[in-house]
C-alpha positions as CSV (number, residue, x, y, z in Angstrom):
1,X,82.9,41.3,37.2
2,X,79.9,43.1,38.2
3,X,80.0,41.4,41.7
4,X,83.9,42.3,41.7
5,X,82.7,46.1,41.3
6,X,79.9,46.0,43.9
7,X,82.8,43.8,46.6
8,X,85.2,46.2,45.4
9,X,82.9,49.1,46.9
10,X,83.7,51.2,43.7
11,X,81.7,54.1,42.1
12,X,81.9,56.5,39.9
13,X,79.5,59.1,37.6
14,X,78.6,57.8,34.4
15,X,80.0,59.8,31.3
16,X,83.6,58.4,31.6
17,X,84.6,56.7,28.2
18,X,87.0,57.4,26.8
19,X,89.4,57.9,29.4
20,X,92.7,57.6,28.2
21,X,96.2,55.6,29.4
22,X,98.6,58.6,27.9
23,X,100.3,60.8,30.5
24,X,101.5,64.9,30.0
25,X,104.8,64.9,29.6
26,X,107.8,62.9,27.9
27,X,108.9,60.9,30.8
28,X,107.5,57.1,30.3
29,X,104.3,56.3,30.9
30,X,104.6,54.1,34.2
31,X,106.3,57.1,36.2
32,X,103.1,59.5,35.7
33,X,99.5,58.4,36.9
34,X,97.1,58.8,34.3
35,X,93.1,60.3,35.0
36,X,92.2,57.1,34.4
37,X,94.9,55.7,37.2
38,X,94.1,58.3,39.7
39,X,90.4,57.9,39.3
40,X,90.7,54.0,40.2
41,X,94.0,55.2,43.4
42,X,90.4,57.4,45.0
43,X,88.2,55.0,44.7
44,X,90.3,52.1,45.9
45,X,90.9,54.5,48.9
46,X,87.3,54.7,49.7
47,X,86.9,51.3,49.4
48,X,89.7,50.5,52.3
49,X,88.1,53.1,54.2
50,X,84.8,51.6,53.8
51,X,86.1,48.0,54.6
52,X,88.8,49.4,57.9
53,X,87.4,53.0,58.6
54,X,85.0,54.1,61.7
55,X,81.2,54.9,61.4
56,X,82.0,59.1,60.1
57,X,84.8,57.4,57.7
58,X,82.7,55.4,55.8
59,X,79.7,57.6,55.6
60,X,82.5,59.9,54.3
61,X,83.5,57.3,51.7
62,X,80.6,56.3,50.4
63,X,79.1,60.1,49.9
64,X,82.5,60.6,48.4
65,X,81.7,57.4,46.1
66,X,78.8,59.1,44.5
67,X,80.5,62.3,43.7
68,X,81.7,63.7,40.4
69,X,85.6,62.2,40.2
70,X,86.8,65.8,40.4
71,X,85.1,65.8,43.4
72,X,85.6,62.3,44.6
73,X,89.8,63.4,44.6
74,X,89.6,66.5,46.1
75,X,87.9,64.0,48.9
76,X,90.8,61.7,48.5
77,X,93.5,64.0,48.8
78,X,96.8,62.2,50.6
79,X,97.8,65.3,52.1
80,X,95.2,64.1,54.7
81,X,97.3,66.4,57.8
82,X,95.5,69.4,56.0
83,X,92.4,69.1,57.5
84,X,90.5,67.2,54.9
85,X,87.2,65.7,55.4
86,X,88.4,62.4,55.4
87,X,91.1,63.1,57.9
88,X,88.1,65.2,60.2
89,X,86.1,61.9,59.9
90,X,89.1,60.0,61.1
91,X,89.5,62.5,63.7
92,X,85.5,61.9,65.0
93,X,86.1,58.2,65.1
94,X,88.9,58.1,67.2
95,X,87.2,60.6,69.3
96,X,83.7,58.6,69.4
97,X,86.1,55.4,69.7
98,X,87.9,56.8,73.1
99,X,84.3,58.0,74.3
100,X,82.9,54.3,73.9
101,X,86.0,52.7,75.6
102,X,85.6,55.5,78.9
103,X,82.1,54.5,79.0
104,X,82.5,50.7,79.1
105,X,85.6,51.1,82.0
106,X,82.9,53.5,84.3
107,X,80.8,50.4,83.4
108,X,83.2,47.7,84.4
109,X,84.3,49.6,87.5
110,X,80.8,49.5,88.5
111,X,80.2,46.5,88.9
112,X,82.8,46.3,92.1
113,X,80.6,48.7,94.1
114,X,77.9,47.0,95.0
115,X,80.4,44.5,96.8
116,X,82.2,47.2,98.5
117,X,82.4,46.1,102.9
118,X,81.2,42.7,102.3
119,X,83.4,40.7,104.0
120,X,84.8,38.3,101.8
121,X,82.9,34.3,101.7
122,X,85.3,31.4,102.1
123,X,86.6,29.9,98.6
124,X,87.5,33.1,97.3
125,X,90.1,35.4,97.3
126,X,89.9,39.3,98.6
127,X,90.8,40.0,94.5
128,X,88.1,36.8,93.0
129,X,85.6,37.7,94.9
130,X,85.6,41.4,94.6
131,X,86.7,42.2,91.7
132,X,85.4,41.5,88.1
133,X,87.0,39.4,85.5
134,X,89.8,41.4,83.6
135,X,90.6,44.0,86.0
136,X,93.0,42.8,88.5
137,X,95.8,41.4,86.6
138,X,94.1,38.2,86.6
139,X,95.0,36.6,83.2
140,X,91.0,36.6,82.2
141,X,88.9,38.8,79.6
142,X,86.4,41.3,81.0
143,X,83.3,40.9,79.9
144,X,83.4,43.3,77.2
145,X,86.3,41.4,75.8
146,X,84.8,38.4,76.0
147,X,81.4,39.9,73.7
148,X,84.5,41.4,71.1
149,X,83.4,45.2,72.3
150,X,86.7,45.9,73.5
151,X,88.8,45.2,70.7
152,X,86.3,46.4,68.5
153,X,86.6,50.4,70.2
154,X,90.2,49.3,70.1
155,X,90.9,49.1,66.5
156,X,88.9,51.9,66.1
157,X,91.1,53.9,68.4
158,X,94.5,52.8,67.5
159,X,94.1,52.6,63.6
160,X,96.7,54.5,62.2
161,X,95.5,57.4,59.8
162,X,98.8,56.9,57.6
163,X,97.6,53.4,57.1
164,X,94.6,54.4,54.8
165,X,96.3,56.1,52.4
166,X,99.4,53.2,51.7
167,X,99.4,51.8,48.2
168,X,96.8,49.2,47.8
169,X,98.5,47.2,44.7
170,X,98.7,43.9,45.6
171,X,102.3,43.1,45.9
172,X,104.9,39.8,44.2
173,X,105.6,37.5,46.6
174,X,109.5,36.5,47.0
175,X,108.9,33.3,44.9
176,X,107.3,35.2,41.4
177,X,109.4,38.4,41.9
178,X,112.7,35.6,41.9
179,X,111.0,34.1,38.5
180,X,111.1,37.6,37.1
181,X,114.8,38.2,37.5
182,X,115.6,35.0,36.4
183,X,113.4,35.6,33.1
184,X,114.3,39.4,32.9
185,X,117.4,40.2,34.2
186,X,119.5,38.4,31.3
187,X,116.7,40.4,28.6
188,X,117.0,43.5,30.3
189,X,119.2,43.9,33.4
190,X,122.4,45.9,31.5
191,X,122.5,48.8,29.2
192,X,121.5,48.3,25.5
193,X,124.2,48.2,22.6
194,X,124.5,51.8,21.7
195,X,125.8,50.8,18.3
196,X,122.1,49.6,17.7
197,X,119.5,51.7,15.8
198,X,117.7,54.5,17.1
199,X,114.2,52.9,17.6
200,X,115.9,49.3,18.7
201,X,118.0,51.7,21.1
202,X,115.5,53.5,22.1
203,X,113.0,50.8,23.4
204,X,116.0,48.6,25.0
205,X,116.4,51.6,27.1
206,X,112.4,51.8,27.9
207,X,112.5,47.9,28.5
208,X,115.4,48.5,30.9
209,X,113.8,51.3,32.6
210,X,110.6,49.2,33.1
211,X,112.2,46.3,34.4
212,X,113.4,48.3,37.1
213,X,110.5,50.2,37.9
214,X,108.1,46.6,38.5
215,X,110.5,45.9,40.8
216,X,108.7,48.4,43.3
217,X,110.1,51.6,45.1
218,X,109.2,54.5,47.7
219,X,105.5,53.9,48.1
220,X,104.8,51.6,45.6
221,X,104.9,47.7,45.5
222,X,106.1,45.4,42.8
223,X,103.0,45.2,41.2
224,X,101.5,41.4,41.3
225,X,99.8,42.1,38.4
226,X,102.2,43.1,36.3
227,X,104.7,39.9,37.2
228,X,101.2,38.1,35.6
229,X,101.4,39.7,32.3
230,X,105.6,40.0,32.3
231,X,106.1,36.0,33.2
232,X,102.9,34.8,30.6
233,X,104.1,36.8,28.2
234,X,107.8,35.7,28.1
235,X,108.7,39.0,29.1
236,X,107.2,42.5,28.2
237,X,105.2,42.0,25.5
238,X,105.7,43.3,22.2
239,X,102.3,42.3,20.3
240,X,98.9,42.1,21.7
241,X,95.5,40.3,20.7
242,X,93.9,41.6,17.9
243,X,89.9,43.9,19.4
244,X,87.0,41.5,18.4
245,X,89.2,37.9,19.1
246,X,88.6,36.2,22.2
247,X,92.4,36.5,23.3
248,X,91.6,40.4,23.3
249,X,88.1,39.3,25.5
250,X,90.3,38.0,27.9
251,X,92.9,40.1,28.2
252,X,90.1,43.2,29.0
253,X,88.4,40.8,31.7
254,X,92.2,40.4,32.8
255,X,92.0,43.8,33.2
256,X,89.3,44.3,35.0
257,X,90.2,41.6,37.7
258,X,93.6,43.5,38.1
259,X,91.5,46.7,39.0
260,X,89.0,44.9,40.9
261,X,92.1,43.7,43.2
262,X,93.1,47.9,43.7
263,X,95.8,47.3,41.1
264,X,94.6,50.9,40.5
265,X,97.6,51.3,37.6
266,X,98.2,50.8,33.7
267,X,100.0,47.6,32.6
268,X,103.7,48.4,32.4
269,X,103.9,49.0,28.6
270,X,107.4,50.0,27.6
271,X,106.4,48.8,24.2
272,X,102.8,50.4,23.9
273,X,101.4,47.8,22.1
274,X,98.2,47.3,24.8
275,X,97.2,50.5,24.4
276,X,93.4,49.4,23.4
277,X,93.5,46.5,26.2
278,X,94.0,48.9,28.5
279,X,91.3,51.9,27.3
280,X,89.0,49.1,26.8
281,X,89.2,48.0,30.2
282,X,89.3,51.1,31.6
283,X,86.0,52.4,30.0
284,X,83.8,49.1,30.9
285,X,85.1,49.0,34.2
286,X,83.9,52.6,35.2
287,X,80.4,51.3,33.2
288,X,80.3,48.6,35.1
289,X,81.0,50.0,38.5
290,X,78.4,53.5,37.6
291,X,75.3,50.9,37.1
292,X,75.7,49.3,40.1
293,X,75.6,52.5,42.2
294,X,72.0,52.0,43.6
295,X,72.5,48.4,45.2
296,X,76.2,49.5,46.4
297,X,74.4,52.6,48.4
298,X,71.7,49.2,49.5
299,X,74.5,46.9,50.6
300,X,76.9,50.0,52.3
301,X,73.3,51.2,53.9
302,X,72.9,47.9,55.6
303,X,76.2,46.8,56.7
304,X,76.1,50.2,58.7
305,X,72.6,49.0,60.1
306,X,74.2,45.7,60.9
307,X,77.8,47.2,62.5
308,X,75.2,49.2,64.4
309,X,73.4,46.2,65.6
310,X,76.3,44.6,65.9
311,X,78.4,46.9,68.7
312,X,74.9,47.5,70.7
313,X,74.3,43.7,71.1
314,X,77.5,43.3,72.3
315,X,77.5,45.8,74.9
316,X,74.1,44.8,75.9
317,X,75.6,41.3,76.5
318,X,78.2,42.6,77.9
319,X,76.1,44.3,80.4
320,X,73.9,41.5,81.1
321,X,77.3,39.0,81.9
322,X,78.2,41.7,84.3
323,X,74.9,42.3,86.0
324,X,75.0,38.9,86.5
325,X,78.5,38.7,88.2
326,X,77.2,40.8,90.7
327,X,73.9,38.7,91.3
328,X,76.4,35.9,92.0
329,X,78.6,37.3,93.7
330,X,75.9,38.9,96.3
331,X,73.8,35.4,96.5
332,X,77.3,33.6,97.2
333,X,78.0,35.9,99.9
334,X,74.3,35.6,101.1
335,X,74.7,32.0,100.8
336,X,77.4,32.2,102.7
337,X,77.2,34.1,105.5
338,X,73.3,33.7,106.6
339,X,72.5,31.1,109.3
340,X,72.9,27.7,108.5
341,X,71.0,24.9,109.0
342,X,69.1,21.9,107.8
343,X,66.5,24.3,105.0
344,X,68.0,27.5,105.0
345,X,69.5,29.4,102.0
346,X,72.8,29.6,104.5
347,X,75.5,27.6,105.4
348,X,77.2,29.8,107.6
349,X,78.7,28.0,110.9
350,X,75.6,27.4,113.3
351,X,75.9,26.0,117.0
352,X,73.8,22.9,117.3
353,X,72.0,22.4,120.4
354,X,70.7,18.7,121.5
355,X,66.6,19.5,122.6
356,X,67.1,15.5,124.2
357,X,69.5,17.5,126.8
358,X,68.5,20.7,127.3
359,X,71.4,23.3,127.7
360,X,73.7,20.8,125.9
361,X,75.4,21.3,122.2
362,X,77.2,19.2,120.0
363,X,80.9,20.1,121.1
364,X,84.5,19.1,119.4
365,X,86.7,17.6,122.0
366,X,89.3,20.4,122.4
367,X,88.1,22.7,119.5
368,X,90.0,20.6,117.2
369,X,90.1,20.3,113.8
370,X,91.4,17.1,112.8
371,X,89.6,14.3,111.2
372,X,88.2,11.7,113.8
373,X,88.3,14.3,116.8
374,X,85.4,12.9,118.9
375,X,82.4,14.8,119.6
376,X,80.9,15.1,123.1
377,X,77.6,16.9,124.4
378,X,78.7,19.7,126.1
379,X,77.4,22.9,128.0
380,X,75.9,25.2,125.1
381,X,78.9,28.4,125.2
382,X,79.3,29.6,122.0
383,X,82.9,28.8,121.8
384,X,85.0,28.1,118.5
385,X,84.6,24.2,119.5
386,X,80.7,24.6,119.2
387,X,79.9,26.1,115.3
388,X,79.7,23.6,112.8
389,X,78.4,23.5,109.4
390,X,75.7,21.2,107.8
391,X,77.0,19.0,104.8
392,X,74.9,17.3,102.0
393,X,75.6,13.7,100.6
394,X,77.4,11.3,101.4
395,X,80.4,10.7,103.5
C-alpha cells in the first residue's frame, strides 16, 4: 500500500485520524460527500493533474499536495472558470504549449530557405526536393513528429480543462454491472411491503435507494468498487468482520486499494454496519500517504527533471534531422549540377572531347535518345547531341 500511495501521487498533513464517514444532514449517507470523501476527490485531482497536466499544472499540484486540506480544496475548487490557480496554471500551459508549437513551425519553415532559386536536381520533384518532410501534404511526419515533439506541444495545447475535474471512480464494466441487476434487482428493484415494520421498512427503502444510486448518475460512475463488495457479499451487506480478525485486516487493505484506484468515496452502506471498516481505512490511509511526503516531493522533483530532459532532447534531435535535410539536400544539388567527369564530386552532363582528334567530341547520331543510337566523332559544338554523363559499374 505504501507504494500505492506514493503511485497514487497523494498527500496530505499529518493530524487526520479520526476523520469520520457520517455526513450533516438526514438524507443517506451516499448522496453527501463526507471530509473524509472530499479530502481523497482533491487529492485524486492533483494526482491526474500531476499524471496529464502541463509543467505550471503540476508544480501547482504538487505545492497544493503539501498544503493543509483546507487549503489543498480551496486549490481544488471545480468551479475552475473562476480564476483559480489551478485553472491560471492551465491557462500558462496552453499558453507556453502554443508558444513551443510557433517556435518549432518558424523552425521547420526554415529549413526551406536555404534551398530557395536552386534549380531543382533530376530525381526529385519541385515539392521533394524543396520542401521538408511533413509540410506539403506529403503523407510523411516532420521531423519534430518523428522525435514525438509535436504531439507532445499538442496534448498540451488541446487538453481540455473540463477533463481534469471528471470523476475519477473507476467505473463497472457492462458485464459486472449486468451481474448486479441480476443479483439485486429481484432483492431490491420494487418498493418494500409497507405492512412491514418500521425498522424492516425503513431499511428496505435505504436498500432500494442504494441500489439505484450504484448504478451511477450526472457526474458520477457506477462505482467499480462498490459492484466488488455488493456481488461478494451476496448483496449489501448486513454484518461485517469483527476489528482484530483477519477478515476485518482485509477488508481495511480492501479499502485502501479502492482509494488508491481514486475511488475517492465511502462504501455504499445502506445498512451501516462497515462503519469501522471504513474509519479504519480512512485514518491509515491518510498515515500512510503523510509519511511518504518527502520521497513523493523526490520522485515528482525528478520526473519534472526528466520531462524537461525529455522535450529538449527531442527538439534538439529534431533540429539536428533537419539541419541535416538541408546538408543533403544542398550536396545533392551540388552533386548534381557541378561538372562531371571521371573524379569529380559532379555528374552534371559534360561534353567529351576525343584529344586522339583534335576538335572532335563524342557525338549521338541525330541527338537521339534511344538505346543503341550509334555514336560517331564529330565536330566539338556544344549541341544537345554532344553532353553526356559518366556512369559507374557495370553495363
Amino acid at each position: 500500500m505504501a507504494a500505492l500511495a506514493v503511485l497514487a501521487g497523494l498527500a496530505v498533513q499529518p493530524g487526520l485520524a479520526g476523520l469520520g464517514a457520517e455526513p450533516a444532514g438526514d438524507s443517506y449517507p451516499w448522496h453527501q460527500d463526507t471530509t473524509a470523501e472530499q479530502l481523497r476527490q482533491d487529492q485524486c485531482l492533483m494526482a491526474d493533474v500531476l499524471r496529464l497536466g502541463g509543467t505550471s499544472m503540476t508544480t501547482t499540484a504538487q505545492d497544493g499536495l503539501n498544503k493543509t486540506p483546507g487549503q489543498l480544496h480551496t486549490l481544488a475548487n471545480r468551479e475552475h472558470w473562476q480564476d483559480t490557480a489551478l485553472s491560471t496554471a492551465y491557462d500558462k500551459d496552453k499558453a507556453q504549449a502554443a508558444q513551443d508549437r510557433d517556435t518549432i513551425n518558424a523552425l521547420r519553415d526554415a529549413w526551406q530557405k536555404p534551398l530557395n532559386g536552386l534549380d531543382t536536381p533530376a530525381g526529385f520533384t519541385e515539392t521533394g526536393f524543396h520542401w521538408p518532410p511533413g509540410t506539403s501534404n506529403d503523407g510523411q511526419q516532420s521531423f519534430y513528429e518523428q522525435t514525438g515533439l509535436t504531439k507532445w506541444i499538442s496534448d498540451r495545447f488541446w487538453k481540455n480543462e473540463e477533463d481534469f475535474y471528471k470523476d475519477s471512480t473507476p467505473a463497472t464494466d457492462a458485464a459486472t454491472l449486468k451481474a448486479v441487476d441480476a443479483l439485486g434487482t429481484p432483492r431490491y428493484g420494487s418498493d418494500p411491503d409497507p405492512g412491514l415494520p418500521r425498522d424492516e421498512r425503513d431499511r428496505a427503502l435505504a436498500e432500494q435507494d442504494a441500489f439505484t444510486w450504484m448504478h451511477g448518475g450526472l457526474g458520477r460512475s457506477a462505482g467499480a468498487d462498490d459492484a466488488r463488495i455488493f456481488l461478494a457479499s451476496g448483496g449489501f451487506p448486513r454484518t461485517a468482520p469483527q476489528p482484530d480478525s483477519a477478515e476485518f485486516r482485509i477488508a481495511v487493505e480492501d479499502l485502501k486499494s479502492r482509494y488508491a484506484s481514486c475511488a475517492w468515496r465511502n462504501p455504499i452502506d445502506p445498512d451501516s454496519v462497515l462503519g469501522d471498516v471504513t474509519s479504519t481505512a480512512a485514518t491509515e490511509w491518510q498515515q500512510e500517504i503523510a509519511s511518504q511526503a518527502t520521497q513523493r516531493n523526490q520522485i515528482l522533483t525528478a520526473d519534472k527533471d526528466a520531462v524537461a530532459a525529455l522535450a529538449s532532447g527531442s527538439k534538439t534531435l529534431g533540429d539536428l534531422l533537419g539541419q541535416s535535410w538541408v546538408a543533403d539536400r544542398l550536396a545533392r544539388w551540388q552533386d548534381f549540377w557541378s561538372a562531371g567527369g571521371t573524379g569529380t564530386v559532379g555528374d552534371a552532363p559534360t561534353v567529351i572531347e576525343v584529344h586522339a582528334a583534335q576538335g572532335k567530341c563524342l557525338d549521338v547520331e541525330g541527338a537521339k535518345k534511344d538505346s543503341g543510337t550509334p555514336v560517331q566523332l564529330y565536330t566539338c559544338n556544344g549541341s544537345a547531341a554532344q553532353p553526356a554523363r559518366p556512369a559507374t559499374g557495370s553495363t
